[in-house]
Structure formats: C-alpha cells, structure tokens
PyMOL Python script that loads the backbone (N, CA, C, O; Angstrom):
from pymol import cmd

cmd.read_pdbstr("""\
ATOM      1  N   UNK A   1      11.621  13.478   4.744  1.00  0.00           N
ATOM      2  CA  UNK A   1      10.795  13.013   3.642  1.00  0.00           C
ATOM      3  C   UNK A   1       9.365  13.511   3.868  1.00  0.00           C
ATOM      4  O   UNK A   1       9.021  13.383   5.043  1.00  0.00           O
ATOM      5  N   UNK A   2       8.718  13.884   3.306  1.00  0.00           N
ATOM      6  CA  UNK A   2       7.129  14.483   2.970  1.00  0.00           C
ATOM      7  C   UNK A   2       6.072  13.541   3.158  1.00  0.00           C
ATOM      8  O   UNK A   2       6.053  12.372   2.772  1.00  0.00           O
ATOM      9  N   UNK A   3       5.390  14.026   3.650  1.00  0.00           N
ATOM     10  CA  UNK A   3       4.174  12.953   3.528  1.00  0.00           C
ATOM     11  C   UNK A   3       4.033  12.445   1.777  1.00  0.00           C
ATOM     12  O   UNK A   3       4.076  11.234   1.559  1.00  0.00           O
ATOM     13  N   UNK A   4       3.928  13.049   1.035  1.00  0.00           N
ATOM     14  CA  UNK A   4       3.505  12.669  -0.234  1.00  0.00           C
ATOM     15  C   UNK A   4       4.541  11.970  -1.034  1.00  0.00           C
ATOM     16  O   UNK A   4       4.349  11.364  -2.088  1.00  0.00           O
ATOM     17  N   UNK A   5       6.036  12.180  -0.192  1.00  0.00           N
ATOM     18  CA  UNK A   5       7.009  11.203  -0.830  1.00  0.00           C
ATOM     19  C   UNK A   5       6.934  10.178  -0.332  1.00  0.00           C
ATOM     20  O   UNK A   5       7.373   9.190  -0.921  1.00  0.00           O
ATOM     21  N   UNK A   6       6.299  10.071   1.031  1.00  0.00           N
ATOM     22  CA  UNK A   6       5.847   8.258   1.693  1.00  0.00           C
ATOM     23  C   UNK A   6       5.094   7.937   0.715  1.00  0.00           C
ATOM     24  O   UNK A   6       5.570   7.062  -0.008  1.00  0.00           O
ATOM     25  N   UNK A   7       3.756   8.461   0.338  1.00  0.00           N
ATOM     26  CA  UNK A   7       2.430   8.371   0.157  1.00  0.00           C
ATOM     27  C   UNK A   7       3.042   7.349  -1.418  1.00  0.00           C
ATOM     28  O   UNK A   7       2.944   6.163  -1.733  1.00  0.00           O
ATOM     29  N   UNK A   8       3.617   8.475  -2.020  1.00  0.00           N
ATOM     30  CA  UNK A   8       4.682   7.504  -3.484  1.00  0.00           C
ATOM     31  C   UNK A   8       4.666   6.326  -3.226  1.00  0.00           C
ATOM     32  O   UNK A   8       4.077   5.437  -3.841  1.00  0.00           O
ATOM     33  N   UNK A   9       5.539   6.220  -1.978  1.00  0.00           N
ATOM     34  CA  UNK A   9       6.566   5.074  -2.410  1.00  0.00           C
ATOM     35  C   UNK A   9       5.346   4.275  -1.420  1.00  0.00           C
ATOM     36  O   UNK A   9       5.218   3.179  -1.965  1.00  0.00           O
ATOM     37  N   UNK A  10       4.555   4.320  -0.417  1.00  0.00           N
ATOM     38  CA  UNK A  10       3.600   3.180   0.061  1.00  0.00           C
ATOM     39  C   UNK A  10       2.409   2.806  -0.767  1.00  0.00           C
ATOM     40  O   UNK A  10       1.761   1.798  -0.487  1.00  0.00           O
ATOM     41  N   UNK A  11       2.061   3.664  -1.886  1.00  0.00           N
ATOM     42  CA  UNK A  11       1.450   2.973  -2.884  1.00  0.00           C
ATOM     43  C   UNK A  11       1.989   1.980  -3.641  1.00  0.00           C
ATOM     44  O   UNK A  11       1.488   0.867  -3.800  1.00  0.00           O
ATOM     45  N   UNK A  12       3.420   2.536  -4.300  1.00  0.00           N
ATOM     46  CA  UNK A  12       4.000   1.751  -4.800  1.00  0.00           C
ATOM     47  C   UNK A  12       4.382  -0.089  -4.041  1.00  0.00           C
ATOM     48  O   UNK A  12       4.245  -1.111  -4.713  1.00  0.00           O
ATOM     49  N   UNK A  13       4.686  -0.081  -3.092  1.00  0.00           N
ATOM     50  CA  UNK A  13       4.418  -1.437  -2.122  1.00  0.00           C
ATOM     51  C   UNK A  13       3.480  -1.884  -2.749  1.00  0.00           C
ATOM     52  O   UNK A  13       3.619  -2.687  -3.671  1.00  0.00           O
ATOM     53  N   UNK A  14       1.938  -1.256  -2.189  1.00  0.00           N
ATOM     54  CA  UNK A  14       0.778  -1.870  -1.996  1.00  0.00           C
ATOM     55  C   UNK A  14       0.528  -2.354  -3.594  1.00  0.00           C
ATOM     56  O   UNK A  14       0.229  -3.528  -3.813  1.00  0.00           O
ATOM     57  N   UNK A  15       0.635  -1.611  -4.441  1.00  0.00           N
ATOM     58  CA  UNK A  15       0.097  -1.565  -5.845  1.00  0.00           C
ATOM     59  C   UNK A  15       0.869  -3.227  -5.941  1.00  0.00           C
ATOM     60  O   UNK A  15       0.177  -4.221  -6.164  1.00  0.00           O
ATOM     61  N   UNK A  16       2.300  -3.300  -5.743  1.00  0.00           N
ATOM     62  CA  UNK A  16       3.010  -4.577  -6.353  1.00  0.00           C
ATOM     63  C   UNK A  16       2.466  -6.033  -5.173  1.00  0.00           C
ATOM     64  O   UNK A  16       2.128  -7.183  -5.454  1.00  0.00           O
ATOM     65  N   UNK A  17       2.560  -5.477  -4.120  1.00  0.00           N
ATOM     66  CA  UNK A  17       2.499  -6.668  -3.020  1.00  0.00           C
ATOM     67  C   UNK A  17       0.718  -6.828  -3.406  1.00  0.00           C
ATOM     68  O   UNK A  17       0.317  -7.984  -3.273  1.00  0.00           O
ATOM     69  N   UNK A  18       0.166  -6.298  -3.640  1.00  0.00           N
ATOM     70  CA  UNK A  18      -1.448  -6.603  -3.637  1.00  0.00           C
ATOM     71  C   UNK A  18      -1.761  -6.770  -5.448  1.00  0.00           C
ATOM     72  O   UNK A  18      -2.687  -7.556  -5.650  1.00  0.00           O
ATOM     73  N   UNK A  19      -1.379  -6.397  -6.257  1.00  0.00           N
ATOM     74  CA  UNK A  19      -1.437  -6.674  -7.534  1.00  0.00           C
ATOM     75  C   UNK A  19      -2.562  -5.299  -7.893  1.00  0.00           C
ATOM     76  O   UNK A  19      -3.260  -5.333  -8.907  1.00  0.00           O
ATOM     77  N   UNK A  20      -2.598  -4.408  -7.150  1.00  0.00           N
ATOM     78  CA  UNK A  20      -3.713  -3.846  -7.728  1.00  0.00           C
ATOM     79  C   UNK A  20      -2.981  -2.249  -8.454  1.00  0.00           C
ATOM     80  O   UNK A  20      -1.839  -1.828  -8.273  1.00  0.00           O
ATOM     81  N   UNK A  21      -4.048  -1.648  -9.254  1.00  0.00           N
ATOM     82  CA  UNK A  21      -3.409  -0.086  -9.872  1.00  0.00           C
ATOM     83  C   UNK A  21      -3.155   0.646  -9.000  1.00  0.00           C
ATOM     84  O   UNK A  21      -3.840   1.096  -8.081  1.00  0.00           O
ATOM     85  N   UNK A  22      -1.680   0.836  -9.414  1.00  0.00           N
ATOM     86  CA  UNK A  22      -1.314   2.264  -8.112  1.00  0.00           C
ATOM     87  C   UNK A  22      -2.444   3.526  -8.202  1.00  0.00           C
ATOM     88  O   UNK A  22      -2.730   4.192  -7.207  1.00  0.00           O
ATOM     89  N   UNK A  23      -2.947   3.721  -9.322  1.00  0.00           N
ATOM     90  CA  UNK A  23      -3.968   4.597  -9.424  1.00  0.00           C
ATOM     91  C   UNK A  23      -4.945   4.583  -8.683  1.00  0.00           C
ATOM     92  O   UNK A  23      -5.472   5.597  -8.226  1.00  0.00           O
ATOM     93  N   UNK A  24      -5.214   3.724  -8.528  1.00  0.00           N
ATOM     94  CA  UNK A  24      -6.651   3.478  -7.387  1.00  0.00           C
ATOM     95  C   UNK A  24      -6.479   3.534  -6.153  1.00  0.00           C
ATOM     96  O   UNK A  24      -7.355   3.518  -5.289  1.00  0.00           O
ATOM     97  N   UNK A  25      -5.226   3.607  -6.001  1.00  0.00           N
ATOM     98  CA  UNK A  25      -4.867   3.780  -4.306  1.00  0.00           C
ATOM     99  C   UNK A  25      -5.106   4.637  -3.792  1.00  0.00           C
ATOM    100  O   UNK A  25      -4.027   4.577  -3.202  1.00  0.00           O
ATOM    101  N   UNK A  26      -5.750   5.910  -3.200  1.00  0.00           N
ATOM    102  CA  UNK A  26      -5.769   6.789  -2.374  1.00  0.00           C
ATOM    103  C   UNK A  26      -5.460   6.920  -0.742  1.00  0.00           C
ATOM    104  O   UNK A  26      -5.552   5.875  -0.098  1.00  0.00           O
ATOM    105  N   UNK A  27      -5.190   7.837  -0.211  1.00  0.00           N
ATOM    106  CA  UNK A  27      -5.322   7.890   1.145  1.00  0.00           C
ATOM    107  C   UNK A  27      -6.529   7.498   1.832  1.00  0.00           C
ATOM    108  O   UNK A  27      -6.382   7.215   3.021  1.00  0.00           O
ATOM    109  N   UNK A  28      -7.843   7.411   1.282  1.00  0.00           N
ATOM    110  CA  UNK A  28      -8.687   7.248   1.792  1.00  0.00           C
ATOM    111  C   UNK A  28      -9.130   5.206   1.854  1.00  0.00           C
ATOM    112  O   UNK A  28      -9.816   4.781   2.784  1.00  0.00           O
ATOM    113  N   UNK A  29      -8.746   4.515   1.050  1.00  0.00           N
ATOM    114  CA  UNK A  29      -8.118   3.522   0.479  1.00  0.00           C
ATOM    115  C   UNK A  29      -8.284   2.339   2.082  1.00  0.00           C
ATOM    116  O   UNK A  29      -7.662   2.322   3.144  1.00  0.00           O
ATOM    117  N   UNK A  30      -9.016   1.793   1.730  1.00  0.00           N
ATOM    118  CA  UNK A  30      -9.250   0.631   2.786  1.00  0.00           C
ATOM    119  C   UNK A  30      -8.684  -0.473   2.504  1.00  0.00           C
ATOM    120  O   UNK A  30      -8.839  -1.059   1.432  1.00  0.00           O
ATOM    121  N   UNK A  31      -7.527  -1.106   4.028  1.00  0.00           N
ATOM    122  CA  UNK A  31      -6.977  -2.272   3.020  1.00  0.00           C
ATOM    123  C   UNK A  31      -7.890  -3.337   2.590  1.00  0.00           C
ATOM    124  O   UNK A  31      -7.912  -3.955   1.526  1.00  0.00           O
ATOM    125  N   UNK A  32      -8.752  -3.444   3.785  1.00  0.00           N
ATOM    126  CA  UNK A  32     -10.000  -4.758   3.575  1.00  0.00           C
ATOM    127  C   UNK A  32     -11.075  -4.208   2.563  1.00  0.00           C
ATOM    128  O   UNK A  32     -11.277  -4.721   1.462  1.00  0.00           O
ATOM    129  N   UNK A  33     -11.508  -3.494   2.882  1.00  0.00           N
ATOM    130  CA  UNK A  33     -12.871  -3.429   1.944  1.00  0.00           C
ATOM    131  C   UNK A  33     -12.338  -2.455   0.301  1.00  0.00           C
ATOM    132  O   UNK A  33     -12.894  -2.706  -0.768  1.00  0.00           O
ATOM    133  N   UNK A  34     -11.360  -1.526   0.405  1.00  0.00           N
ATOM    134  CA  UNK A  34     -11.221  -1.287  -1.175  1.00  0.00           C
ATOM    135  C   UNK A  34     -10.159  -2.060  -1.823  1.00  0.00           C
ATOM    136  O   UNK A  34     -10.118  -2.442  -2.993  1.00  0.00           O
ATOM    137  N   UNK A  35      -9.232  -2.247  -0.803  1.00  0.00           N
ATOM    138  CA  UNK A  35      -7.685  -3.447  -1.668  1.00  0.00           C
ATOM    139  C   UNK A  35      -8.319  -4.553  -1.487  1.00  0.00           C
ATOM    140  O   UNK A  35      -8.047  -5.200  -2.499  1.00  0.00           O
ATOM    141  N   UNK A  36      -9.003  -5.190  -0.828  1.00  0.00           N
ATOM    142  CA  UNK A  36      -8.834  -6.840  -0.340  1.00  0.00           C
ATOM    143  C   UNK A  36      -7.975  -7.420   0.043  1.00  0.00           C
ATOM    144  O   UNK A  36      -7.515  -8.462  -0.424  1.00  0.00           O
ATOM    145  N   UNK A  37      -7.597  -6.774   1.036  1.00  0.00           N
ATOM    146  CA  UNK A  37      -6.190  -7.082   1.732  1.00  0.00           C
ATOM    147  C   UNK A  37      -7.124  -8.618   3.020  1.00  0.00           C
ATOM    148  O   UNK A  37      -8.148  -8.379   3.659  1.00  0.00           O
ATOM    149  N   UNK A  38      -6.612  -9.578   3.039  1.00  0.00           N
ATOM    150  CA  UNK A  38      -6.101 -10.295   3.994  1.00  0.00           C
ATOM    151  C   UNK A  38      -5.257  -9.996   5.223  1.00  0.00           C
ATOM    152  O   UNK A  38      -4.357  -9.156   5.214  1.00  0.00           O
ATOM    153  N   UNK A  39      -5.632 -10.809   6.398  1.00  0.00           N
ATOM    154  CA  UNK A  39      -4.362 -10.626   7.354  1.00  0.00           C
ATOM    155  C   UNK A  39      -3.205 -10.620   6.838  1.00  0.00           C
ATOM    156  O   UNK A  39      -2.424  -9.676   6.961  1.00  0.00           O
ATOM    157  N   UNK A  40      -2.926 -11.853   6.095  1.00  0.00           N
ATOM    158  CA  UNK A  40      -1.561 -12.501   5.748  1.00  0.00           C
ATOM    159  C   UNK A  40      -1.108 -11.328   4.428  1.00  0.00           C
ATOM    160  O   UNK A  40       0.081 -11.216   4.127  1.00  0.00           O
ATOM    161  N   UNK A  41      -2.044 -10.610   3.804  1.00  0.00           N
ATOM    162  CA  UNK A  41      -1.797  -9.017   3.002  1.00  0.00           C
ATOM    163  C   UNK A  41      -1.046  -8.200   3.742  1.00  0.00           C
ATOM    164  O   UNK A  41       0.087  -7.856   3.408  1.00  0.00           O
ATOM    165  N   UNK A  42      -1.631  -7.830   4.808  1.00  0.00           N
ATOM    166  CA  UNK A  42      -0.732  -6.644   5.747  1.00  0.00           C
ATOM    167  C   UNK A  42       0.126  -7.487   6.115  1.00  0.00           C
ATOM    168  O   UNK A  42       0.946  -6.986   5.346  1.00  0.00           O
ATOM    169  N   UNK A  43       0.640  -8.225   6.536  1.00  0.00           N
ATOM    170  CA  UNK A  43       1.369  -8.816   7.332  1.00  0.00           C
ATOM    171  C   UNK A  43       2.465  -8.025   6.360  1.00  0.00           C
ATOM    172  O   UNK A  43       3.235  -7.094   6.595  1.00  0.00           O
ATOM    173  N   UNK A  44       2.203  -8.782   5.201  1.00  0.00           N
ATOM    174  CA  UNK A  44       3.457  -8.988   3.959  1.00  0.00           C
ATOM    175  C   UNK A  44       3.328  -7.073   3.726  1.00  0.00           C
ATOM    176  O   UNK A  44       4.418  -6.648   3.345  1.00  0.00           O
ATOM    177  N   UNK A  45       2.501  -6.193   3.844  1.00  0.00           N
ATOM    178  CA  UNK A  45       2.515  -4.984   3.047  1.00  0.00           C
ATOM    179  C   UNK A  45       3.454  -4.438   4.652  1.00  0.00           C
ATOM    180  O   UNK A  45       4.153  -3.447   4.437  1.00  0.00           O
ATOM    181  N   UNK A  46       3.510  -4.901   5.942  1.00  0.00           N
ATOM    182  CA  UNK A  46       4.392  -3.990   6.753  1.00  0.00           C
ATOM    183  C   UNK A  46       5.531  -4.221   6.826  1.00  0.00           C
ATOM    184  O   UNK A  46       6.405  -3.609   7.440  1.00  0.00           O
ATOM    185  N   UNK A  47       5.639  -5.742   5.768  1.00  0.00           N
ATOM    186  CA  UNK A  47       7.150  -6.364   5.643  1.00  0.00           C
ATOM    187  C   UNK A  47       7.437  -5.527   4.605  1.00  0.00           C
ATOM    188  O   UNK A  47       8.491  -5.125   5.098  1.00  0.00           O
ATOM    189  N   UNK A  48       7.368  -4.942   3.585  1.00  0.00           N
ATOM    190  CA  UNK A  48       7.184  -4.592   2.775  1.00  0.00           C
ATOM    191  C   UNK A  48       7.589  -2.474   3.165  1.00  0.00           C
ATOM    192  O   UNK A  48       8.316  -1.704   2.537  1.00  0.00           O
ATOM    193  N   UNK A  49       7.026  -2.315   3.983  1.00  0.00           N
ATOM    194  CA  UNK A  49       6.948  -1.337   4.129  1.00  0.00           C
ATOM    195  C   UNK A  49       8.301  -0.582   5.597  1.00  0.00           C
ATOM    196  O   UNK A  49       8.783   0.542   5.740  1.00  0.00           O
ATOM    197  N   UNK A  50       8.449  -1.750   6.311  1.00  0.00           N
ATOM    198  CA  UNK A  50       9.776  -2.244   6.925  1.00  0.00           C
ATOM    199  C   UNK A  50      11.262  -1.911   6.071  1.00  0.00           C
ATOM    200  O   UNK A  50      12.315  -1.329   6.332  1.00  0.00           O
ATOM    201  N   UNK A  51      10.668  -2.654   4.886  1.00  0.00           N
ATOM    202  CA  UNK A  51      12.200  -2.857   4.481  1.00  0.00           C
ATOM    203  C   UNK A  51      12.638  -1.540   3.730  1.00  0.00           C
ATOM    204  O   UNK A  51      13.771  -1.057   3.724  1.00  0.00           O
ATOM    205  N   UNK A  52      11.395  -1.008   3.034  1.00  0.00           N
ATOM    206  CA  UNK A  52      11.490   0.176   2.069  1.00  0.00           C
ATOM    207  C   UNK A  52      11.864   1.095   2.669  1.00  0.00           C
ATOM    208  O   UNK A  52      12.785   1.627   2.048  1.00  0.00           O
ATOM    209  N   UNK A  53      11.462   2.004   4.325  1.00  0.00           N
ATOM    210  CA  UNK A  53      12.017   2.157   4.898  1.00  0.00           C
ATOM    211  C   UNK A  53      13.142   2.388   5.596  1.00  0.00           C
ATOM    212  O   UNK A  53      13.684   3.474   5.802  1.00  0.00           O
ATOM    213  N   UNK A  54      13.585   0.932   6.076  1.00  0.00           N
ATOM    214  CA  UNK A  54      14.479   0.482   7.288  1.00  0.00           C
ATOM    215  C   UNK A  54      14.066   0.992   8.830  1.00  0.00           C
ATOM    216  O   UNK A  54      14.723   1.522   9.726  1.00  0.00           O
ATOM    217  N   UNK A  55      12.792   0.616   8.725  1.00  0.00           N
ATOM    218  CA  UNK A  55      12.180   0.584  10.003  1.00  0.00           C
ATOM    219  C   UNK A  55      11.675  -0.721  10.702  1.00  0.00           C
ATOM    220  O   UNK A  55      11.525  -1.793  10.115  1.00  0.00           O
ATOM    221  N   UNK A  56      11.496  -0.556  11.678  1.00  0.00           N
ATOM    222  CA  UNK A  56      10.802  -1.689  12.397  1.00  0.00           C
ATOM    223  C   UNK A  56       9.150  -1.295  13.001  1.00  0.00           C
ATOM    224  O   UNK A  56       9.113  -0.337  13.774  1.00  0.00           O
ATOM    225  N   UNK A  57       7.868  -1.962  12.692  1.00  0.00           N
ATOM    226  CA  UNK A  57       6.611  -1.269  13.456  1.00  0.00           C
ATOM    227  C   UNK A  57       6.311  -2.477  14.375  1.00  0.00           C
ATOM    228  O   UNK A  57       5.853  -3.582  14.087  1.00  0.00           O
ATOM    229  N   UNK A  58       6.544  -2.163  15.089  1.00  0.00           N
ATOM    230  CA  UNK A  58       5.605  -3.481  15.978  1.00  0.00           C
ATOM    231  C   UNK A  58       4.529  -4.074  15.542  1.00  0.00           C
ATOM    232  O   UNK A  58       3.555  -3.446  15.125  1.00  0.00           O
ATOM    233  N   UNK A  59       4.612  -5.572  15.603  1.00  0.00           N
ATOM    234  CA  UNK A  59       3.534  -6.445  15.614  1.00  0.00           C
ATOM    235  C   UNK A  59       1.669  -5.507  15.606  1.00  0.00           C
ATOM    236  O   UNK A  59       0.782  -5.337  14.769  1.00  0.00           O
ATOM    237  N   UNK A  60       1.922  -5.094  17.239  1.00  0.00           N
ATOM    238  CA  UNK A  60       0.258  -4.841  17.912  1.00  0.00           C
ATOM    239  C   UNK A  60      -0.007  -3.373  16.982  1.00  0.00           C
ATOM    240  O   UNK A  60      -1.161  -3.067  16.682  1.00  0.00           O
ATOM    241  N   UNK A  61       1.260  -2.440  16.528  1.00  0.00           N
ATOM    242  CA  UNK A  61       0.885  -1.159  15.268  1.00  0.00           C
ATOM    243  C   UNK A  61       0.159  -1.953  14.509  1.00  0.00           C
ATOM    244  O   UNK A  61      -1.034  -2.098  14.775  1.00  0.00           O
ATOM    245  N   UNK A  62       0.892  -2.777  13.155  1.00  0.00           N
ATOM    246  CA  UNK A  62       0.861  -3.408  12.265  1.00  0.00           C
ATOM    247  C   UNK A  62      -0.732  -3.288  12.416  1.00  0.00           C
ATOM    248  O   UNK A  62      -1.519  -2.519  11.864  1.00  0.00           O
ATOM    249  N   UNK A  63      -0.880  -4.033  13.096  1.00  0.00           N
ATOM    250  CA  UNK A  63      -2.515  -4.899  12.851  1.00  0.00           C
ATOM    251  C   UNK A  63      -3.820  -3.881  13.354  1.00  0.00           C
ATOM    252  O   UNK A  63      -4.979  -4.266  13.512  1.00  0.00           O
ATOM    253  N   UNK A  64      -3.246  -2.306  13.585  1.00  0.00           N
ATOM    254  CA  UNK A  64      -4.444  -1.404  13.404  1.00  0.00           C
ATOM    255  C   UNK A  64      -4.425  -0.632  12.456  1.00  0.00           C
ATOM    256  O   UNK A  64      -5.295   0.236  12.533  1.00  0.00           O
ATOM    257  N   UNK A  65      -3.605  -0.571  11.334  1.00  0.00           N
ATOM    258  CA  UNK A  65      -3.817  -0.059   9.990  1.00  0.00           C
ATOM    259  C   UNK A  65      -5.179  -0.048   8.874  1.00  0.00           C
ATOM    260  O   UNK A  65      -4.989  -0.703   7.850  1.00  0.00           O
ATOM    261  N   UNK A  66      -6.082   0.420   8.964  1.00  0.00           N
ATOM    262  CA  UNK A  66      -7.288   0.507   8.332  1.00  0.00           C
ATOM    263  C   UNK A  66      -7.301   1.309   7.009  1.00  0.00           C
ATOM    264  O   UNK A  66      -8.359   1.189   6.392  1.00  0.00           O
ATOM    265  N   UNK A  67      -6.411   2.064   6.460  1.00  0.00           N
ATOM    266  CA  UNK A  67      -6.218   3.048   5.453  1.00  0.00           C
ATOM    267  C   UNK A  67      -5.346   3.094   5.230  1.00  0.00           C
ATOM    268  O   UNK A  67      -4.615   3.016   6.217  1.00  0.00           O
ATOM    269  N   UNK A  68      -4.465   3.278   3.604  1.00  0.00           N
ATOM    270  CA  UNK A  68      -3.257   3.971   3.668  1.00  0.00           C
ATOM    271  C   UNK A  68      -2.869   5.421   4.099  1.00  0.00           C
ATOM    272  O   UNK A  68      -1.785   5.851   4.492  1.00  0.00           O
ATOM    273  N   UNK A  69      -4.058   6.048   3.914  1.00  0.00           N
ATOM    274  CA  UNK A  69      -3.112   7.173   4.749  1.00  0.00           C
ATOM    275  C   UNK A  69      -3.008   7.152   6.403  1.00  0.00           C
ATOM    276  O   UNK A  69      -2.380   8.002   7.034  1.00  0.00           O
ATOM    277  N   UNK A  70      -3.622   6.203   6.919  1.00  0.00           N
ATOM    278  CA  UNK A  70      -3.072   5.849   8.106  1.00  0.00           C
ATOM    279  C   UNK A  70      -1.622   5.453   8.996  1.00  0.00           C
ATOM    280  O   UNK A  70      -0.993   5.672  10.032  1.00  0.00           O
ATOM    281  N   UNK A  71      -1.647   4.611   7.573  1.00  0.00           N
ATOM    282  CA  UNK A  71       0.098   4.044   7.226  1.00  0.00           C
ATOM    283  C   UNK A  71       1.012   5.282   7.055  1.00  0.00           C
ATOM    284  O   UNK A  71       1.910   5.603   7.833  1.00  0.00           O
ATOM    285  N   UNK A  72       0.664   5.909   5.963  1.00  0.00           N
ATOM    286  CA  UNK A  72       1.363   6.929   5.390  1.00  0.00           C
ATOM    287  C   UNK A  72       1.825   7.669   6.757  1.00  0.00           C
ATOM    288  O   UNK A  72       2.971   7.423   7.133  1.00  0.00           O
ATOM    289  N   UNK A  73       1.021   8.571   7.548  1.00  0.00           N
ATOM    290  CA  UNK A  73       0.986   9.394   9.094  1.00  0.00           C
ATOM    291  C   UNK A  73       2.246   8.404   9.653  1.00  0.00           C
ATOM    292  O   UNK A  73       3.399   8.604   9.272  1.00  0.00           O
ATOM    293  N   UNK A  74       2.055   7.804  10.174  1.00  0.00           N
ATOM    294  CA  UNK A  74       2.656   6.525  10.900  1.00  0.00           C
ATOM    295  C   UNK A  74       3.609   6.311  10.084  1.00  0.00           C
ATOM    296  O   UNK A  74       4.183   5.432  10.727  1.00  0.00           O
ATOM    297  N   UNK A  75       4.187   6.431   9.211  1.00  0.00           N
ATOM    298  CA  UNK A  75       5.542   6.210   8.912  1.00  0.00           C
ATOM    299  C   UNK A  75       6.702   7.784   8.710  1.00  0.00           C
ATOM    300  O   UNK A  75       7.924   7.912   8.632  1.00  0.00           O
ATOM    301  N   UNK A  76       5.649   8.662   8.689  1.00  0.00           N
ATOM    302  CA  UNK A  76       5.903  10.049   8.483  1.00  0.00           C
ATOM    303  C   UNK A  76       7.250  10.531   9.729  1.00  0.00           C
ATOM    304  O   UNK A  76       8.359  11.053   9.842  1.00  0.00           O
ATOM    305  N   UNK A  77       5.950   9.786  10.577  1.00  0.00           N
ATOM    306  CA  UNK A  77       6.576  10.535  12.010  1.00  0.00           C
ATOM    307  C   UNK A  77       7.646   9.891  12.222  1.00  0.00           C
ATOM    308  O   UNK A  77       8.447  10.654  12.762  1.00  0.00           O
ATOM    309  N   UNK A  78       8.224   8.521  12.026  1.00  0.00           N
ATOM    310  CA  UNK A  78       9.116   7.360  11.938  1.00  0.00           C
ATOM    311  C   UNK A  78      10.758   8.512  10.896  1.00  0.00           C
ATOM    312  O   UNK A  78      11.966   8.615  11.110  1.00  0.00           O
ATOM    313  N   UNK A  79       9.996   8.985  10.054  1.00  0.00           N
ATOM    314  CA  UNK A  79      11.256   8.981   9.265  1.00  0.00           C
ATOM    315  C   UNK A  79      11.510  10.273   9.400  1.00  0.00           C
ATOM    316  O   UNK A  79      12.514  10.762   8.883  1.00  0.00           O
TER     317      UNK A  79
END
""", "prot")
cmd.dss("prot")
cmd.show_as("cartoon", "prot")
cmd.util.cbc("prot")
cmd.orient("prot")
C-alpha cells in the first residue's frame, strides 16, 4: 500500500473520529494545535487506526504522534 493510500484512508479516520473536514487534513496537520485532538482523541484515532489496518502500535508509539503524516510514515512501514 502507498503512502498516499494510508494518507486516504488515515484522514478518513481522523475526519470521522474528530468530526472535522477531511479537506483540512494535511500531512502537515497537528493533532493538538490544528485538529484539537485530546489525549482521549488519539487514544480513540490509534484505535481507530488499529482496526482499519489490523495492526497493533504500542501504547509508548501511540502517544508520540504529533502530525498525521507522522502517523501516515509509521503505518507505511507496518503494512
């Protein structure tokens, strides 16, 4: 799978689990300061991103995600 076919489908997550326009999502895309993501946000966007998947990220990954295209990289190499 391509980076840009993750990039699809982890907007698509974020856009529904966060309520916001998939349009506005970019790679550059901060979960805290441009989504307003919460802890309890990521928590749910790596559950989220787990299942879409069928991966597992560890807990201590999870909680250094600062960008989606951070995510995006990091699931790249996974699949």
């Amino acid at each position: 799978m391509s980076n840009n076919e993750v990039f699809t489908k982890v907007k698509a997550i974020i856009a529904d689990k966060l309520a916001v326009d998939e349009d506005s999502i970019t790679r550059d895309s901060s979960f805290v300061n441009d989504l307003k993501a919460d802890s309890m946000d990521i928590l749910d966007l790596v559950s989220g991103f787990e299942e879409e998947f069928d991966i597992t990220i560890p807990d201590d990954k999870g909680r250094t995600f600062e960008t989606v295209g951070e995510v995006v990289d990091y699931l790249a190499t996974l699949i």
